[in-house]
C-alpha positions as a printed Julia matrix, in Angstrom:
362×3 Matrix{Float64}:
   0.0    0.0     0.0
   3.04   2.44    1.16
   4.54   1.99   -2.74
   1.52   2.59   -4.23
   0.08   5.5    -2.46
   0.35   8.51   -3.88
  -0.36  11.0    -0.86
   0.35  10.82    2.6
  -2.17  11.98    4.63
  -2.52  12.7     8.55
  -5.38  13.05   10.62
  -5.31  15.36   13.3
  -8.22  14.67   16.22
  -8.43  10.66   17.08
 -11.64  11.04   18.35
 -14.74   8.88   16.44
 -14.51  11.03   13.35
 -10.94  10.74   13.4
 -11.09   7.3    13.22
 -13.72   7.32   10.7
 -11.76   9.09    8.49
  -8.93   6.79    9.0
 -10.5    3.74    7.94
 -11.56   5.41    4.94
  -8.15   6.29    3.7
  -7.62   2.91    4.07
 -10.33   1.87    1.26
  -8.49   4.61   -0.86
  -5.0    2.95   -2.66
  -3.73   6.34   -4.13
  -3.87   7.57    0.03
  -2.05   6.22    2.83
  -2.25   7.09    6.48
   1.26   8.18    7.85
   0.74   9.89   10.54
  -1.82  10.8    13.42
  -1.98  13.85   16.48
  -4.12  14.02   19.18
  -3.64  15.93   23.0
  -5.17  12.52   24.66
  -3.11   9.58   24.91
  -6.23   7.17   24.21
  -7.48   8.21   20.75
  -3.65   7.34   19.23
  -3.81   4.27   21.08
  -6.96   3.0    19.44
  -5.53   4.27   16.52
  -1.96   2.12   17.26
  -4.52  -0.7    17.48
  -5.95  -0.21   14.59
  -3.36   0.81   12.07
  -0.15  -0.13   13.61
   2.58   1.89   11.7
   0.92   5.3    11.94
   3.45   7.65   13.65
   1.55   8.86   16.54
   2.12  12.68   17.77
   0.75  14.73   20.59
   2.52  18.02   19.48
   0.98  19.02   16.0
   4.17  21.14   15.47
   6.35  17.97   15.79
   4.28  16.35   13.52
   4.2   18.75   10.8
   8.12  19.29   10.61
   9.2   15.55   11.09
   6.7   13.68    8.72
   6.23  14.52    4.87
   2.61  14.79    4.77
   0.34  15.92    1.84
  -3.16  15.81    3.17
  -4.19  16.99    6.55
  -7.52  15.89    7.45
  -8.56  17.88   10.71
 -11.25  16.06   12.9
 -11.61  18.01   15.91
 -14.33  19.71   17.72
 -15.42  22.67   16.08
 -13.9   25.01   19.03
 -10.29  23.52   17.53
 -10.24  24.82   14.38
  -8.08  27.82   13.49
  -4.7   26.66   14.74
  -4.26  23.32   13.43
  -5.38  24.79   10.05
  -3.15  27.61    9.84
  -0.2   25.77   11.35
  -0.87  23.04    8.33
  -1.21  25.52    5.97
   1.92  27.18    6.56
   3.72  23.64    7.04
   3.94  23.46    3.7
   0.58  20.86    2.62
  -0.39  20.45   -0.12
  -4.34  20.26    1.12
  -6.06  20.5     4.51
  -9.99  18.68    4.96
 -11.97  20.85    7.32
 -15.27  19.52    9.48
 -17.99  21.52    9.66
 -18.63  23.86   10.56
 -15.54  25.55    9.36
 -15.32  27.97   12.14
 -17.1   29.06   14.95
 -16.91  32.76   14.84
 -16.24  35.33   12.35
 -12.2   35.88   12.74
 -11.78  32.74   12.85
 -13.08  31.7     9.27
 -11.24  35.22    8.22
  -8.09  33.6     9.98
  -8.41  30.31    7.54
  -9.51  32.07    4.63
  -6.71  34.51    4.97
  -3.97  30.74    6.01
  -5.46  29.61    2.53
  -4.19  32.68    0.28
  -0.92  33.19    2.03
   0.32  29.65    1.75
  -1.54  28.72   -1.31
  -3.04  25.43    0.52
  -5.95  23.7    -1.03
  -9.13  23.34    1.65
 -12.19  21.42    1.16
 -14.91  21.92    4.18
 -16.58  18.29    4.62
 -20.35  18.59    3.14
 -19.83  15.23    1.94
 -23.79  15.13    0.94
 -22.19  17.1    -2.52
 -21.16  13.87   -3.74
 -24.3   11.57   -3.29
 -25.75  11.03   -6.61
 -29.13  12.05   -5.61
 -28.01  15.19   -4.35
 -26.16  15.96   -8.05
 -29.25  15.06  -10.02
 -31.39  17.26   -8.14
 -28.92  19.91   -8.81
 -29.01  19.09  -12.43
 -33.09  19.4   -12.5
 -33.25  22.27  -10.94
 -30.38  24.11  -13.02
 -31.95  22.06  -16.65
 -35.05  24.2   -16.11
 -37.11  21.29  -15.91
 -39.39  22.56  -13.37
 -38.77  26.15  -14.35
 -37.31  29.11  -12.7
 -37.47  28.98   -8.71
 -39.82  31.16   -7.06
 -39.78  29.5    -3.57
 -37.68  27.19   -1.69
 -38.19  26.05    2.15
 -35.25  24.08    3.8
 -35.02  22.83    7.19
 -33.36  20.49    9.79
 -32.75  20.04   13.5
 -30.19  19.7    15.84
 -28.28  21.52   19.08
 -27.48  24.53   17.21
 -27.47  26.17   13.98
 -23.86  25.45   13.13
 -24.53  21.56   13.97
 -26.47  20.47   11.05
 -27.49  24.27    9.32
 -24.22  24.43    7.66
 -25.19  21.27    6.08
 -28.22  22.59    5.37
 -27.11  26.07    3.88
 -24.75  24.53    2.01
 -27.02  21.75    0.1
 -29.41  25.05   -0.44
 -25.89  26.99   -2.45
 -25.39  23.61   -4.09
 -29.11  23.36   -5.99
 -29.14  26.94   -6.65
 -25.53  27.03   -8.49
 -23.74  28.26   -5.67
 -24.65  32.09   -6.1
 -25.01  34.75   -3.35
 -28.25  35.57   -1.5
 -29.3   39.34   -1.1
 -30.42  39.89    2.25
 -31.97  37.47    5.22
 -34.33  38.63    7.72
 -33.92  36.29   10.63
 -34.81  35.18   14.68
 -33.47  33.27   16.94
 -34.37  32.03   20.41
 -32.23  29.63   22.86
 -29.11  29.71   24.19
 -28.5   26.72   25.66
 -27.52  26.21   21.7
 -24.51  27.87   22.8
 -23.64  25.6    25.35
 -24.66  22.26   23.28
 -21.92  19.09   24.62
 -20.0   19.4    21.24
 -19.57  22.65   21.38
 -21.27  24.79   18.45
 -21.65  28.01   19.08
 -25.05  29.13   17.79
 -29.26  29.76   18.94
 -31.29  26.59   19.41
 -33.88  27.14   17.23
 -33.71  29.86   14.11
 -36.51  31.05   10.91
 -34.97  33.23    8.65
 -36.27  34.41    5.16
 -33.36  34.61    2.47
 -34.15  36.44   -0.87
 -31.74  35.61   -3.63
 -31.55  37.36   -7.07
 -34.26  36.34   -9.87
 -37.21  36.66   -6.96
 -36.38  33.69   -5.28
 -37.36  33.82   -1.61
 -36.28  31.14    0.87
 -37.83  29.61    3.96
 -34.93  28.83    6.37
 -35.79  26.64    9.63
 -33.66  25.35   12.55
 -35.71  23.22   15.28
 -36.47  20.58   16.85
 -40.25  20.9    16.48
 -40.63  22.41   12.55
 -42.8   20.74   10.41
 -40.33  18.6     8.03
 -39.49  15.29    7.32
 -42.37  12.87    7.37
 -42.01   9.86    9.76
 -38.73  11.05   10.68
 -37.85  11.49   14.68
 -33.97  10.75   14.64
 -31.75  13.73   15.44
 -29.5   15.12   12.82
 -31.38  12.68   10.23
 -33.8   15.8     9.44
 -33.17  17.17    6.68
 -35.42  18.76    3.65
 -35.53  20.91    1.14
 -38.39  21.35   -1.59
 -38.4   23.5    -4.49
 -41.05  25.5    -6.33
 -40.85  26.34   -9.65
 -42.77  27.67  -12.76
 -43.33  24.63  -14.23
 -43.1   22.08  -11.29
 -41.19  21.24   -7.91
 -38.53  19.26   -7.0
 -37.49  18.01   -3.35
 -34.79  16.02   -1.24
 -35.27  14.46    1.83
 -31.79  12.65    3.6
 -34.17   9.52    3.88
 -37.43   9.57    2.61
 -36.27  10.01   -1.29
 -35.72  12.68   -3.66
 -37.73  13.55   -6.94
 -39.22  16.34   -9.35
 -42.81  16.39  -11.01
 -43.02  18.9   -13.71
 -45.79  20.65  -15.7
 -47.07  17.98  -18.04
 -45.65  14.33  -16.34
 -48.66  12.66  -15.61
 -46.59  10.86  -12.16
 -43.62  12.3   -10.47
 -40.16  11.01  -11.15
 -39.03   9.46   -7.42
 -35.72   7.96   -6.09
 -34.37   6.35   -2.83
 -31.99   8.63   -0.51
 -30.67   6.88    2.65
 -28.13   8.3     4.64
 -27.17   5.05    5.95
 -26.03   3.55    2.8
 -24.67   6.51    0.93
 -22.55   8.41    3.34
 -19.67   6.23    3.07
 -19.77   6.34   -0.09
 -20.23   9.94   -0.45
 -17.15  10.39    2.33
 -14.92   8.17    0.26
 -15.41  10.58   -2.92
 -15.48  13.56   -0.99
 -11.89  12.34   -0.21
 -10.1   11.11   -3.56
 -11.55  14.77   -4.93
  -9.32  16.41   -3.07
  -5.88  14.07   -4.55
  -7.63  14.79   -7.99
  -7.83  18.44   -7.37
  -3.83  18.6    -6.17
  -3.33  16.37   -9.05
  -5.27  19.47  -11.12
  -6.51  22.36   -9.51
  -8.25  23.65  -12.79
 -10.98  20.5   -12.03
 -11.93  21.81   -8.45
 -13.7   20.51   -5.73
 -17.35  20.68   -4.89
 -16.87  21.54   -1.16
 -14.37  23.62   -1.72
 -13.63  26.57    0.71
 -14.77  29.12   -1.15
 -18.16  27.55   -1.46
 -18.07  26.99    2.38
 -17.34  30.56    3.17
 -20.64  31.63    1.87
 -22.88  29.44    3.78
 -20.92  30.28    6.63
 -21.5   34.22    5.75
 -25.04  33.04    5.35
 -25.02  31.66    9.03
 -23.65  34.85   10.63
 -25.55  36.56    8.76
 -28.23  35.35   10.49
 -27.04  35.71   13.93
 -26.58  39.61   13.48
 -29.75  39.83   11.82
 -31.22  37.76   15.16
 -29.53  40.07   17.33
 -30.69  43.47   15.67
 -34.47  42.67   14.16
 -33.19  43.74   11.1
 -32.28  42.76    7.65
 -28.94  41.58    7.23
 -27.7   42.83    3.56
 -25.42  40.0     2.19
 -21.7   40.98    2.3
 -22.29  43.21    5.27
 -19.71  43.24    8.11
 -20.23  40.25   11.6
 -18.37  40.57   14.13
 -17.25  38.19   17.14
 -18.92  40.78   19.14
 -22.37  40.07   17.47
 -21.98  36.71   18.58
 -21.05  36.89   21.68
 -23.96  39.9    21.82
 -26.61  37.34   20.73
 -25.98  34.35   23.03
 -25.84  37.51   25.82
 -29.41  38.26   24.23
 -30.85  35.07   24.05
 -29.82  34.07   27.36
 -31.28  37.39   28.95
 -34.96  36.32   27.08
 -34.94  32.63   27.57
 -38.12  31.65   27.8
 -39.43  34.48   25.28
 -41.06  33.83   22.04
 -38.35  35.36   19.46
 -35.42  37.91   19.49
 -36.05  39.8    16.56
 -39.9   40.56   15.06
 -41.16  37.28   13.71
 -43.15  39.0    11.37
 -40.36  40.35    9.59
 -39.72  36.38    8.74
């Protein structure tokens, strides 16, 4: 396998989706594990276990200088983020895999944006759901004008906080509508034990914002635990829809109740299975040789891209200052950590109250 390979790769965070991701390298010839870091002893034991040869590291700096690594794949809580990127981006990698979300707070995403640029490192955020077939066709009905132009789009999921499963969310939303800026968002937020949430994402509990995108597209963003979404589904972090309306038809995706389009003029609607069970690995796998074939060729890309991340996460804190003032957040407009930190003060202040900002303006 060590001949063969083609890049070495290193996982830094040992934890469960640490070791996920190392037993996926593993079904992946052209990409061999080399080298893992973690602060706690028992993660890089389970990986010695596991994987034997790995060179195990608690000191990510020590790592990085001693090993010749050209993939980092960083599996850490989110509150671990901007470090271990920058320090890998400077080490000289070719390419650094990201969970989501990408960052917590505004600097910080401006910190690994900004990491990116300087060292001219390659960084794919992991919205693995971009490379389930479903989730392509559905982009390619919607963007074929089968079902028309858009008009109306509602989207929503649950989980312990916004930036648990909205950036997944937000990001399948960019991905059918060709990856193209909104205008504004008009959101509210209530609870702030979100904040607090035992893997650490810092975000509201429950959010409904209304994003307007060019061509009079208006979309109907939800966060909660109790919104009206998938049918039959209970499971947390398996809710996840979004339907499309167009001018000839609509088009949907649920992560496991099937996908499907029925247009002006089709007599029954065309359907397909979507299970989240037996796709993500799949999914994972490709989400992870696209990133050797985009070192091998940068001019091919990657669907997950930064670039494409940095939007949704715009999107996201957009609508935390838009929560935390009542008013329309104008796309490109300035967050700061200090609007963050300002809502959860907010929320925490109201708990108990029915919204932050004017629901009607949603």
């Amino acid at each position: 396998m060590a001949d063969l390979a083609e890049y070495h790769c290193a996982i830094v965070g040992c934890g469960a989706r640490g070791m996920h991701q190392a037993e996926m390298l593993e079904t992946i010839p052209e990409m061999e594990l080399v080298a893992a870091c973690d602060v706690a002893p028992e993660p890089l034991q389970q990986i010695r276990d596991r994987f034997g040869g790995v060179a195990l590291y608690t000191d990510l700096d020590a790592m990085l200088s001693e090993q010749q690594i050209d993939i980092v794949h960083l599996m850490t809580l989110p509150d671990v983020r901007v470090e271990p990127v920058v320090k890998a981006a400077r080490s000289g990698v070719k390419a650094v895999t990201i969970e989501k979300p990408m960052a917590l707070l505004p600097s910080d995403a401006e910190a690994i944006a900004a990491a990116a640029q300087e060292a001219g490192c390659l960084m794919a955020v992991n919205h693995q759901r971009r490379y389930m077939p479903y989730c392509e066709g559905l982009r390619q009905v919607l963007a074929s004008g089968l079902v028309g132009e858009i008009r109306f789009a509602r989207c929503s999921t649950n989980s312990n906080s916004l930036l648990e499963m909205g950036p997944h969310m937000v990001d399948l939303l960019l991905m059918m509508l060709g990856d193209r800026d909104p205008l504004e968002l008009w959101a509210t937020s209530v609870g702030a034990d979100g904040f607090n949430n035992p893997i650490k994402h810092n975000a509201p509990f429950r959010t409904l914002a209304r994003v307007l995108f060019p061509g009079d597209l208006e979309v109907l963003f939800i966060h909660s635990h109790d919104t009206v979404g998938t049918w039959g589904e209970s499971t947390l972090y398996m809710h996840l829809e979004l339907d499309f309306w167009g001018t000839q038809g609509r088009a949907w995706y649920t992560q496991n109740e099937g996908w499907g389009y029925h247009a002006r003029g089709m007599t029954e609607p065309s359907t397909g299975p979507t299970s989240w069970a037996n796709d993500n690995e799949a999914a994972q796998q490709e989400f992870t040789r696209a990133v050797g074939r985009w070192i091998a060729d940068p001019a091919v890309g990657h669907r997950c891209s930064l670039e494409h991340s940095l939007r949704g996460f715009e999107i996201l804190m957009g609508i935390m200052k838009s929560s935390l003032t009542g008013q329309p957040w104008q796309y490109g407009d300035d967050v700061s950590d200090k609007d963050v930190a300002q809502l959860q003060a907010l929320l925490a202040e109201r708990e108990g109250t029915a919204s932050v900002g004017p629901v009607s303006g949603c």
